[in-house]
Backbone as JSON Lines, residues from 0, in Angstrom:
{"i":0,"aa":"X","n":[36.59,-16.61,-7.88],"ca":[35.14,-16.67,-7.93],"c":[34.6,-15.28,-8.24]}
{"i":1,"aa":"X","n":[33.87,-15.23,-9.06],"ca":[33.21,-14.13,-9.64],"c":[32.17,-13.78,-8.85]}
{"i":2,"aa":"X","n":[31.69,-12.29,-7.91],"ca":[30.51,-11.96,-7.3],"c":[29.48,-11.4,-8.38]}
{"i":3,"aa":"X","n":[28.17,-11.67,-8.01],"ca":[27.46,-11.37,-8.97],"c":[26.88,-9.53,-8.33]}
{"i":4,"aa":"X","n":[26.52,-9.01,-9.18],"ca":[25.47,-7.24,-8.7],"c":[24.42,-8.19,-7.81]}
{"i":5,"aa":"X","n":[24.18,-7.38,-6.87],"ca":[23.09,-7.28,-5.92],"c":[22.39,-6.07,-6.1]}
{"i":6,"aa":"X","n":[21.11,-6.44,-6.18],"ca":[19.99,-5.17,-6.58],"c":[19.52,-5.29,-5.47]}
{"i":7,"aa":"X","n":[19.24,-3.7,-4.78],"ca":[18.17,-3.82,-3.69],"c":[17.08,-3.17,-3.81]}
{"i":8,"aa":"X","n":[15.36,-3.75,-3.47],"ca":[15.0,-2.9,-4.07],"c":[13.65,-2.61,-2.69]}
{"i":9,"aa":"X","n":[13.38,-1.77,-2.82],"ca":[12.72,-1.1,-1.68],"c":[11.02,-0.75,-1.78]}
{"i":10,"aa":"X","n":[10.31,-1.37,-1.46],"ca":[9.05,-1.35,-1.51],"c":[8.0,-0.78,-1.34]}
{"i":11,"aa":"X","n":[7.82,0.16,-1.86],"ca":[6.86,1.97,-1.25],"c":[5.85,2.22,-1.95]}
{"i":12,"aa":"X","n":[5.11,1.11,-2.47],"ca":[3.91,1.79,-3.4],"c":[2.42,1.43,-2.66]}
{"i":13,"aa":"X","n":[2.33,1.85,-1.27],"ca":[1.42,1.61,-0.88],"c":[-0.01,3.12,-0.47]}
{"i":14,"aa":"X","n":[-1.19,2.95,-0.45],"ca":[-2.07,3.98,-0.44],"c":[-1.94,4.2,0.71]}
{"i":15,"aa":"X","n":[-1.21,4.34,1.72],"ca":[-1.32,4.93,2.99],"c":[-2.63,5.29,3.49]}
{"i":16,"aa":"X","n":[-3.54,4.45,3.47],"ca":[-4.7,4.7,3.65],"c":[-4.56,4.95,5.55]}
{"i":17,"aa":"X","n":[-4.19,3.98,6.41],"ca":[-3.94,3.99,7.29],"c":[-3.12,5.06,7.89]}
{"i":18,"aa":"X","n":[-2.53,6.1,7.38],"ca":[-2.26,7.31,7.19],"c":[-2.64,8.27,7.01]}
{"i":19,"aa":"X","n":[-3.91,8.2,6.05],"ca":[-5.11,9.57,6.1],"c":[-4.38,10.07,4.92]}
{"i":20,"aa":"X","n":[-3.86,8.85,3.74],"ca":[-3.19,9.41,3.01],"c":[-2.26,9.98,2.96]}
{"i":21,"aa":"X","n":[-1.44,10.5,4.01],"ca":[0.23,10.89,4.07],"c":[1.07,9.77,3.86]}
{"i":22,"aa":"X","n":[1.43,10.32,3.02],"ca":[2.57,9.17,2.25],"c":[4.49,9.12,3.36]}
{"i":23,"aa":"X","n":[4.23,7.72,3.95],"ca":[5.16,7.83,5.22],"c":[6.57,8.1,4.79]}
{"i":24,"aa":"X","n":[6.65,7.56,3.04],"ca":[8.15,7.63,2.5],"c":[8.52,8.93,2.47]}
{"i":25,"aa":"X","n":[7.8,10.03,2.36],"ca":[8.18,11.3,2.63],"c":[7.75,12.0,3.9]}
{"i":26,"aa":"X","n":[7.53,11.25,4.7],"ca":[7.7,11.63,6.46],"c":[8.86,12.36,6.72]}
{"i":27,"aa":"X","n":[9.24,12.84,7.13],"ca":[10.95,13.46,8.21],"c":[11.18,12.63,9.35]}
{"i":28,"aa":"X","n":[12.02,12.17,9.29],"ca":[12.54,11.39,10.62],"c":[14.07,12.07,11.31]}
{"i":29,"aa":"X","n":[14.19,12.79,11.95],"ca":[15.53,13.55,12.18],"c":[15.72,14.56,10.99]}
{"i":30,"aa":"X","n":[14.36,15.15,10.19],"ca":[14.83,16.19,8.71],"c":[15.82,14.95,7.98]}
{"i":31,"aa":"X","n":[15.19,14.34,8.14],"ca":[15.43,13.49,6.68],"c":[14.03,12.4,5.84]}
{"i":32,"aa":"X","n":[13.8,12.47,5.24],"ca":[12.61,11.71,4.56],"c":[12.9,10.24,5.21]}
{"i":33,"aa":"X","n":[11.67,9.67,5.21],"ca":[12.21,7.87,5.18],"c":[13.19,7.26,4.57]}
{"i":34,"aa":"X","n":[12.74,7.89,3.52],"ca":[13.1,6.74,2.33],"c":[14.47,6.88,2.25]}
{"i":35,"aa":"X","n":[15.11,8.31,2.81],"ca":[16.45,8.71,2.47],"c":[17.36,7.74,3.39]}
{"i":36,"aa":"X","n":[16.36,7.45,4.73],"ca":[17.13,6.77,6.1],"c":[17.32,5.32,5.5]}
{"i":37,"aa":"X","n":[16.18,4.94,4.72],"ca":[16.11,3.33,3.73],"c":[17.35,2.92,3.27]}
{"i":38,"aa":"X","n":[17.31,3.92,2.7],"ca":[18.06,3.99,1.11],"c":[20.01,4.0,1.73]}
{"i":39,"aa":"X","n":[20.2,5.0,2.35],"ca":[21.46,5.08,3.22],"c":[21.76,3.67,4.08]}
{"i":40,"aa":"X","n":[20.72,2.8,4.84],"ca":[20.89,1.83,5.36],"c":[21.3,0.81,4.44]}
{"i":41,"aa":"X","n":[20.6,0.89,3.1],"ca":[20.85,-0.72,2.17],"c":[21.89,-0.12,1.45]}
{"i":42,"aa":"X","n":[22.59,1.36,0.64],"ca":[23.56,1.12,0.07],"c":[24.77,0.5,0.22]}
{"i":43,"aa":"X","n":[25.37,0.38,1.26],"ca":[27.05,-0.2,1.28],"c":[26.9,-2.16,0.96]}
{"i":44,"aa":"X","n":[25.27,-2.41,1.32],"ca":[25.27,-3.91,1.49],"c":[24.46,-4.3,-0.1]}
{"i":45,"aa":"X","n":[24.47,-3.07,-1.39],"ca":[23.81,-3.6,-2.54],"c":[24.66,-2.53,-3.91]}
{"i":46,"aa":"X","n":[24.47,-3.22,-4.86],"ca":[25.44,-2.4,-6.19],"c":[24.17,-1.58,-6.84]}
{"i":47,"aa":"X","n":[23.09,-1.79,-6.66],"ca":[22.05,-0.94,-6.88],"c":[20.49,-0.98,-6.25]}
{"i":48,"aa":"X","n":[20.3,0.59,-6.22],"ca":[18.67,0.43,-5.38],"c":[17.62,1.26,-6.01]}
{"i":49,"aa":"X","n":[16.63,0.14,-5.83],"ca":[15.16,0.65,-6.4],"c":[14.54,1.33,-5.83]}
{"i":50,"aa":"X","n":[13.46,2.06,-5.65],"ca":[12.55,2.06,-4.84],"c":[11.48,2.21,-6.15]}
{"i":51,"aa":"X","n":[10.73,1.15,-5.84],"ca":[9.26,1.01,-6.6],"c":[7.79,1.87,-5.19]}
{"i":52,"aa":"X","n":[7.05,2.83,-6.15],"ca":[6.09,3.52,-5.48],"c":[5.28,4.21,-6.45]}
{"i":53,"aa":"X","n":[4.0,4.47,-6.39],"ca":[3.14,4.57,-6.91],"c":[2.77,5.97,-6.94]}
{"i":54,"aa":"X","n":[3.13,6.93,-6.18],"ca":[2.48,7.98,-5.81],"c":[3.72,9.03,-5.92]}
{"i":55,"aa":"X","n":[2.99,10.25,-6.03],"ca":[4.08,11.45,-6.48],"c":[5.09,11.1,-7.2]}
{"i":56,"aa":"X","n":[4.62,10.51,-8.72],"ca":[5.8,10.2,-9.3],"c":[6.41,11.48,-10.08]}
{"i":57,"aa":"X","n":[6.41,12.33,-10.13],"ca":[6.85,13.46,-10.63],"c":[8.08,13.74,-9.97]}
């Protein structure tokens, strides 16, 4: 049986308005960003990861 790619993709394009505008994906949680703690949690369980977000795309 053939496994198919699993994409994971991670959901961050929100105005953090409820934030005062600080964008939480680049919070520090233990000196690490969110997104980094995200991203480390879904790799071993996906063959690739997204993160779609709107802000500081540079």
């Amino acid at each position: 049986m053939q496994s198919e790619a699993i994409t994971g993709v991670v959901l961050a394009g929100g105005k953090a308005t409820r934030m005062g505008g600080i964008d939480k994906g680049l919070q520090a949680l233990n000196g690490r960003p969110l997104w980094r703690h995200v991203a480390e949690t879904l790799a071993p369980q996906v063959d690739e990861l997204v993160i779609s977000a709107n802000r500081h795309l540079e």
